[in-house]
C-alpha positions, 0 to 999 in steps of 0.5 A, spaced: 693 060 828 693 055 823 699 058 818 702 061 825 709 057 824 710 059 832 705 056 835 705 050 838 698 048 839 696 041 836 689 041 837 688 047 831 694 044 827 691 037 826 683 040 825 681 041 817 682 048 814 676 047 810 672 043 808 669 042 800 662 041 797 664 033 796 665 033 804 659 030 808 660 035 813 659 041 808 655 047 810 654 043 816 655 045 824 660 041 828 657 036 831 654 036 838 655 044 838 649 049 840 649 051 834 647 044 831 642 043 837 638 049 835 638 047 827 635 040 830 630 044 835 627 049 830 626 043 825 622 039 830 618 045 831 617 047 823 615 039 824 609 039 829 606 045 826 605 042 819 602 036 823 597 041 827 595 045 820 594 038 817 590 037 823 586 044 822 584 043 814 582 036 816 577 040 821 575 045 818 575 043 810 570 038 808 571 031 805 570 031 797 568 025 793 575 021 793 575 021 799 580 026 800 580 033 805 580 040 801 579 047 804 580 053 800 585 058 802 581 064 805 578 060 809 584 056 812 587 062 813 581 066 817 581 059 822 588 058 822 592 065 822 589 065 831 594 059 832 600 062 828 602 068 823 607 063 819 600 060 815 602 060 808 610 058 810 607 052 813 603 051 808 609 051 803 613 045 808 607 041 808 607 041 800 615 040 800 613 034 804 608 032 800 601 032 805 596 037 801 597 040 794 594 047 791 596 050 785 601 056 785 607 057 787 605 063 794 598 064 796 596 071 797 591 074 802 585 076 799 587 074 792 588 067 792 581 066 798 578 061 793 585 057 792 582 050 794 588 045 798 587 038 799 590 034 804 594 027 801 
């Protein structure tokens, strides 16, 4: 309806076309959409299930001689795969947000049990 040259509808001829990569609206939802609404309530979710996995590596893991919480993968997963399938997800977020470290790129059931993960 943009490009109709018959159509008399303003509200579509005033709105942007596209929006371009310098545009802070870019890739975005439109403000106050549902759309919008759901991104930001999938991330509050993702947020608290970083906070109860810190949580359970501070409960289960043990407190090393720098004062910081580590716990290996194996066990980690035994405890926590009762609360949430999404394990290792988690633990990704977690690292991109700087709470616990391990080495690698993914764990793997199994072969990377005796990873160590320390809670920062």
């Amino acid at each position: 309806q943009r490009k109709n040259p018959f159509s008399s509808d303003d509200r579509l001829a005033s709105k942007p076309a596209h929006t371009h990569r310098g545009d802070p609206t870019y890739g975005r939802p439109p403000e106050g959409s549902r759309t919008e609404q759901r991104g930001k309530d999938a991330h509050s979710h993702v947020g608290k299930e970083v906070e109860e996995l810190c949580l359970v590596i501070r409960r289960t893991g043990e407190v090393g001689e720098d004062g910081h919480v580590t716990v290996t993968f194996g066990q980690l997963f035994e405890t926590y795969v009762t609360i949430s399938n999404k394990v290792v997800g988690i633990l990704l977020r977690a690292r991109k947000h700087g709470l616990v470290h391990f080495e690698g790129e993914m764990l793997w059931q199994g072969k990377d049990d005796d990873v160590v993960i320390t809670l920062l």
